[in-house]
VMD Tcl script that draws the C-alpha trace (Angstrom):
set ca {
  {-100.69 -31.69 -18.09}
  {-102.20 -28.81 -19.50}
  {-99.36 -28.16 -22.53}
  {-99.88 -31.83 -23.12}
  {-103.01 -31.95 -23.96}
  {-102.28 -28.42 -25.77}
  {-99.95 -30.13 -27.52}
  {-101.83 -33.37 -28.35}
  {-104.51 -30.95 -29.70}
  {-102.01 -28.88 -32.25}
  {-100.58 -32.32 -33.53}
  {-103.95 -33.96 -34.11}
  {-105.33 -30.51 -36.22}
  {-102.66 -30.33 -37.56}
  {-102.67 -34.57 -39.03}
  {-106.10 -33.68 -40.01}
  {-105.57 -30.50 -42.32}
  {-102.60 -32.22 -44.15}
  {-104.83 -35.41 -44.58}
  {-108.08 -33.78 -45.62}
  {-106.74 -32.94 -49.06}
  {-109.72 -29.81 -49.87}
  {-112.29 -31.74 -47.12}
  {-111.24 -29.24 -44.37}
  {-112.22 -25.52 -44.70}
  {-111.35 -23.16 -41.54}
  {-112.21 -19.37 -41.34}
  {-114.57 -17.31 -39.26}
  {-118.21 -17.19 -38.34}
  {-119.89 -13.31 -37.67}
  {-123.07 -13.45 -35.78}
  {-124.16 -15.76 -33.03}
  {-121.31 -16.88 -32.03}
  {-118.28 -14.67 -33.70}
  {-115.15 -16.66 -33.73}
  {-113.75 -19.48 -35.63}
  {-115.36 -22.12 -37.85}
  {-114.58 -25.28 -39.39}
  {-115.83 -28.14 -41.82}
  {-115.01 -31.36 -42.75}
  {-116.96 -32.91 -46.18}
  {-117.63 -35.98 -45.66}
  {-119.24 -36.72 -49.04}
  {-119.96 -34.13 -51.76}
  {-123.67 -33.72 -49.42}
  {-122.46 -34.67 -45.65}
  {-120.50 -32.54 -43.75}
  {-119.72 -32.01 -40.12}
  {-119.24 -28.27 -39.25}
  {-118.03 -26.64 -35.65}
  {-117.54 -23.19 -34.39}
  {-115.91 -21.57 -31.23}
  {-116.47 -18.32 -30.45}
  {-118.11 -15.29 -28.22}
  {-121.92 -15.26 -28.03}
  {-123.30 -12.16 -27.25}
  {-127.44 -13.02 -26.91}
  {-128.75 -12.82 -23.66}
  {-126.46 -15.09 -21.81}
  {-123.17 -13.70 -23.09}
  {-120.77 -16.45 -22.37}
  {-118.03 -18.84 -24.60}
  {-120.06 -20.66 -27.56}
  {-119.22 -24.51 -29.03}
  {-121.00 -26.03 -31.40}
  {-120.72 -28.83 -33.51}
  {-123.31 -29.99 -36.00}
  {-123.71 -32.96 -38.73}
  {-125.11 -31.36 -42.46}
  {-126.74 -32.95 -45.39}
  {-127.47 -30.83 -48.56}
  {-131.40 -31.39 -49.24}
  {-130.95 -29.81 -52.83}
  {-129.02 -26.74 -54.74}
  {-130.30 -23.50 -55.48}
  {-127.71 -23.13 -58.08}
  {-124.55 -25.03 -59.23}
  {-122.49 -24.08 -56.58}
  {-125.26 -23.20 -53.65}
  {-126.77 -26.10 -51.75}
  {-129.31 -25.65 -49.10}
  {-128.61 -27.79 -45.98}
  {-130.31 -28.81 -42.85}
  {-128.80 -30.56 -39.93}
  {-128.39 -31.81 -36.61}
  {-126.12 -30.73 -33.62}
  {-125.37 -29.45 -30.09}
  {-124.19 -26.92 -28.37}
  {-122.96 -25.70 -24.76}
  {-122.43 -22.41 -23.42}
  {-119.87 -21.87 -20.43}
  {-120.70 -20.86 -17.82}
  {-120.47 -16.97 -16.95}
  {-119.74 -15.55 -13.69}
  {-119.70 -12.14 -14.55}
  {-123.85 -12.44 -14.74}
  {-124.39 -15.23 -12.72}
  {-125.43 -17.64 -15.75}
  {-125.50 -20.90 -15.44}
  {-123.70 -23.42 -18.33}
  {-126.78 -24.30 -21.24}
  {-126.62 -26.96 -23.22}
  {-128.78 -27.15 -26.45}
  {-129.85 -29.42 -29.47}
  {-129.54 -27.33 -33.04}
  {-131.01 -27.85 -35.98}
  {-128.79 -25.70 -38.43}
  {-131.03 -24.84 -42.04}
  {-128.43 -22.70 -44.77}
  {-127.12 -22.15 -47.89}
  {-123.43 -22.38 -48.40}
  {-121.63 -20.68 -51.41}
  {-119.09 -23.17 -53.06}
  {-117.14 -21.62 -55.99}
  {-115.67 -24.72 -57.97}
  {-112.63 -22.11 -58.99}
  {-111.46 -20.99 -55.87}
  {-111.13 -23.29 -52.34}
  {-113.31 -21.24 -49.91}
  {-117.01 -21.48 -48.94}
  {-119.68 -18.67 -47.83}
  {-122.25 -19.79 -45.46}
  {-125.37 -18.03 -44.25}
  {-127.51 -20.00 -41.69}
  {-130.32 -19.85 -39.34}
  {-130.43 -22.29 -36.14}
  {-133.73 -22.44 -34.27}
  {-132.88 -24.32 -30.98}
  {-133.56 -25.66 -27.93}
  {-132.29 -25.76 -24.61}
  {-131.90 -28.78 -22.43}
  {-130.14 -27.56 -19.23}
  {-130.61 -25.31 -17.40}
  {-134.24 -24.82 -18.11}
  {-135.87 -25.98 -21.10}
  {-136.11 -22.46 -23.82}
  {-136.53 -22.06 -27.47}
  {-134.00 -19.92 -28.89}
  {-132.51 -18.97 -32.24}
  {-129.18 -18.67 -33.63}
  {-127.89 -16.62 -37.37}
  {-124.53 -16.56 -38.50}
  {-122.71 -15.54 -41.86}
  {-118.89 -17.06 -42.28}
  {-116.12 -17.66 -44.92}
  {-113.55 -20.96 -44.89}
  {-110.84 -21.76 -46.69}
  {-110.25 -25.25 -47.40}
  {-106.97 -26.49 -47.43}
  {-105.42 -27.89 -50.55}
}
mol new
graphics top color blue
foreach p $ca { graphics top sphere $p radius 0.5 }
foreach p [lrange $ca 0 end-1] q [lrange $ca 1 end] { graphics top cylinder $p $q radius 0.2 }
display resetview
C-alpha cells in the first residue's frame, strides 16, 4: 500500500512539472524549516508555495507548510513584495516528548524574479499562530532559491 501511494505521488509531481510550463519552481528553503520548497504561479500575482523540511525552533520536529501568496506591489521590476495566507503542522516528536502543532501563517516577503534566467530568490518572515496544542504566537524566517521548470 505504501509504494502505491509512493508511486501515485511520483506520477502526479511528476504530470504537474511537465504541465506547468515555467509555473512550477522547486529548490530549497534555509531557515525555519531547511528542506525543500516549491511554487506554483497561479497568475503573474497569485501563487501557492509549500515547503518540507527540519525545523529546529524549540519544538524540533518534521515541518509542512503550505501557503496561498498575492503580490501587494514591486519594489523593483523583478521584486514583488507578497503577503499571504497558510498552515502548517509539525509532527510529532518523541525524542522530547512534543506533541504535533498545528498553526495558521501569514507569510509577508519579497521574492527575486530575474526575467533572464528561470529561478526565484525568496526572503520571508511568517509571524504565526498556533492552534493545537496550546494556543502560542510564534515566528518563522526563511531565505530559498527555485528553479522553475521550462
Amino acid at each position: 500500500m505504501k509504494k502505491a501511494v509512493l508511486i501515485t505521488i511520483i506520477f502526479l509531481a511528476t504530470a504537474v512539472i511537465a504541465n506547468a510550463q515555467g509555473k512550477f519552481g522547486l529548490g530549497i528553503i534555509v531557515g525555519e524549516p531547511t528542506g525543500l520548497s516549491g511554487r506554483y504561479k497561479i497568475t503573474e500575482s497569485n501563487s501557492i508555495d509549500g515547503a518540507i523540511g527540519w525545523s529546529f525552533a524549540k519544538y524540533s520536529s518534521l515541518h509542512i507548510h503550505g501557503d496561498y501568496l498575492q503580490n501587494i506591489t514591486k519594489l523593483g521590476n523583478e521584486v514583488p513584495l507578497y503577503i499571504g495566507i497558510g498552515g502548517r503542522i509539525k509532527m510529532k516528536n518523541n525524542d522530547n516528548g512534543d506533541d504535533t502543532r498545528i498553526a495558521v501563517r501569514v507569510p509577508v516577503g519579497i521574492v527575486y524574479e530575474p526575467s533572464s534566467t528561470p529561478i526565484d530568490l525568496f526572503l520571508e518572515v511568517v509571524p504565526m499562530l498556533d492552534l493545537t496544542p496550546k494556543s502560542e504566537f510564534t515566528f518563522n524566517a526563511a531565505i530559498g532559491v527555485r528553479y522553475f521548470f521550462k
